[in-house]
C-alpha positions as CSV (number, residue, x, y, z in Angstrom):
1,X,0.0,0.0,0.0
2,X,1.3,3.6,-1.1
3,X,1.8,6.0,2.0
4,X,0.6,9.6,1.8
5,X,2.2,12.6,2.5
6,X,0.7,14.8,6.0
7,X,-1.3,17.5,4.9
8,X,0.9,19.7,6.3
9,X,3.7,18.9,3.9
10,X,1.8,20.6,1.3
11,X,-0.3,23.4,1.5
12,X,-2.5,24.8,-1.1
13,X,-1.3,28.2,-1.6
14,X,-0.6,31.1,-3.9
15,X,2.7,32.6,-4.8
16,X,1.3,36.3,-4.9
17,X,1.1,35.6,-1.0
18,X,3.9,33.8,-0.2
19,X,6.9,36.1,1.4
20,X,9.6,33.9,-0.6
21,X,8.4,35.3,-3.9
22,X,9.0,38.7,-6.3
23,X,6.0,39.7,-8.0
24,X,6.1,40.8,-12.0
25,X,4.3,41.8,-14.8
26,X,4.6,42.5,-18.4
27,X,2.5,44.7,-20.0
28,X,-1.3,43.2,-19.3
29,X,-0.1,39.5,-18.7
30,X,-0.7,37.6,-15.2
31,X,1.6,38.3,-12.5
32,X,4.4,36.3,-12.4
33,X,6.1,35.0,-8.7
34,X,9.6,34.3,-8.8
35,X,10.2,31.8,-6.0
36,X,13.2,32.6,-4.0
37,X,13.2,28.8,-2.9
38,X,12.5,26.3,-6.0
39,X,14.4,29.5,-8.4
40,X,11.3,29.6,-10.4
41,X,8.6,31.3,-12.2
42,X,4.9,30.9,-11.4
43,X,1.7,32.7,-12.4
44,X,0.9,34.4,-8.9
45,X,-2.6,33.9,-8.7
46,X,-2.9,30.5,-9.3
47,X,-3.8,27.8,-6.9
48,X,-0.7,25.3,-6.3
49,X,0.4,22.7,-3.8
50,X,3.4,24.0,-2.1
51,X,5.9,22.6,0.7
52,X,7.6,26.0,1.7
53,X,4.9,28.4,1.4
54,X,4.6,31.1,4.1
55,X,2.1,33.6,4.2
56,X,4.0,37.5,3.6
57,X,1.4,39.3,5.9
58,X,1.4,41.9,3.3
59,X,-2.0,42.7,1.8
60,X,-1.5,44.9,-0.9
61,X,2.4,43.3,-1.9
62,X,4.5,45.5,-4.7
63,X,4.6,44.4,-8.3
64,X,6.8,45.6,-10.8
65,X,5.8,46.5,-13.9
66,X,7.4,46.4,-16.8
67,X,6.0,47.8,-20.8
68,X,8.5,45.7,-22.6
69,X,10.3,42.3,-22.4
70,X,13.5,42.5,-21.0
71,X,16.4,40.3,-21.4
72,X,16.7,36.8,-19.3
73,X,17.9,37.1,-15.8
74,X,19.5,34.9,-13.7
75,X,17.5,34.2,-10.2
């Protein structure tokens, strides 16, 4: 029989309120979270399971925008 993970190893969260996270946008596109943790990109808004989520505390958090693409960065 397969064993299961606690529930508290994964919590259904989103990036746009998780402190471990930088918030972007381009032009009118979804924000995008870049996870300080996994180094990677997530759309913000959306719904995931997620091991080191903690909750920033910050209800309005700051988004940068941006009206072109920019070159890859490193994170």
């Amino acid at each position: 029989m397969a064993t299961t993970k606690s529930k508290d190893s994964k919590r259904l969260a989103q990036c746009i309120k998780c402190k471990h996270s930088t918030l972007k946008q381009w032009m009118e596109n979804p924000i995008i979270a870049i996870c300080h943790i996994r180094h990677e990109r997530f759309v913000a808004a959306c719904d995931r399971q997620c091991t080191f989520f903690e909750l920033s505390g910050n209800p309005n958090p700051e988004i940068t925008h941006y009206d072109e693409y920019e070159e890859e960065e490193n994170f």
